[in-house]
N, C-alpha and C positions, 0 to 999 in steps of 0.2 A: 846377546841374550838380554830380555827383557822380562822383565818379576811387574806384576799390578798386583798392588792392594784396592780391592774396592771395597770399603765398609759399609753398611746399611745399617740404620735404624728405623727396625720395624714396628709398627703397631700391633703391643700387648695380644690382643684377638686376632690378628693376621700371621702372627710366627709362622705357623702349623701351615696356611696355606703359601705364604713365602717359601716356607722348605720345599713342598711337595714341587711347585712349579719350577724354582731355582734345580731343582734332582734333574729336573727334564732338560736343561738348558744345558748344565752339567755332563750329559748324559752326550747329548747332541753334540757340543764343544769336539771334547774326547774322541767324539765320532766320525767327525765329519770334518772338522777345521785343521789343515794342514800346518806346521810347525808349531802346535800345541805341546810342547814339553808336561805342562801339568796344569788342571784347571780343578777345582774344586771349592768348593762352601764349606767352612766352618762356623758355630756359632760361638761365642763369646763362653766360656765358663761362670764369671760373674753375674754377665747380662743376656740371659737370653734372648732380647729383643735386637741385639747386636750381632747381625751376621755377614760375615767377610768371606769376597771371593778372594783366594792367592791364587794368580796367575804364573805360568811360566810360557816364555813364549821365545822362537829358536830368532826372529826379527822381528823390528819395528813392522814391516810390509806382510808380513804374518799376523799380529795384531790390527792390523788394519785391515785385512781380508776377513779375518772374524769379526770386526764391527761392522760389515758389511753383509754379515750372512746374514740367510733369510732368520734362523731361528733367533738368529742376538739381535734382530730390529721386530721380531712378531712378539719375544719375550721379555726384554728390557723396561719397556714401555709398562705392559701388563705386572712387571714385579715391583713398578714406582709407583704404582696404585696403592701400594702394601704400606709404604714406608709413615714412619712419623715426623721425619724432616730432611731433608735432602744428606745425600753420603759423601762421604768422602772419596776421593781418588787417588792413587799416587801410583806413578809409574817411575820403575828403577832401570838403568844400568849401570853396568862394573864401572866403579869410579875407576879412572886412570892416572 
């Protein structure tokens, strides 16, 4: 099993269209991407301009097959246009 946090900090005036595009990627994930356990956007409570994907994913080669889909390289890109400074990453598995 594999958990990503990806964080984003977005630009004030781009929240609103950040969300609406990230729904759709969201949308597609869930949809379409085979060993997706759980994909979704949350925004920050504090900081609205702070919004994090929590990933679950059933393998590494499952993650990697979604960073290969058409919608995670047509959409990716277009939602780095949004940000106000590059995000953060971090991919987990079960310590042993």
């Amino acid at each position: 099993m594999i958990k990503i946090v990806a964080k984003n900090y977005v630009k004030a005036d781009k929240v609103k269209d950040y969300i609406e595009l990230a729904k759709k990627l969201v949308i597609a994930t869930n949809d379409k991407d085979a060993g997706c356990v759980h994909y979704q956007l949350y925004q920050d409570t504090k900081d609205p301009q702070v919004l994090t994907f929590l990933e679950e994913w059933e393998s590494e080669e499952h993650l990697k097959q979604h960073m290969e889909a058409e919608h995670f390289k047509e959409m990716v890109p277009a939602l780095s246009k949004f940000q106000e400074k590059p995000g953060e990453l971090n991919i987990y598995r079960v310590a042993e």
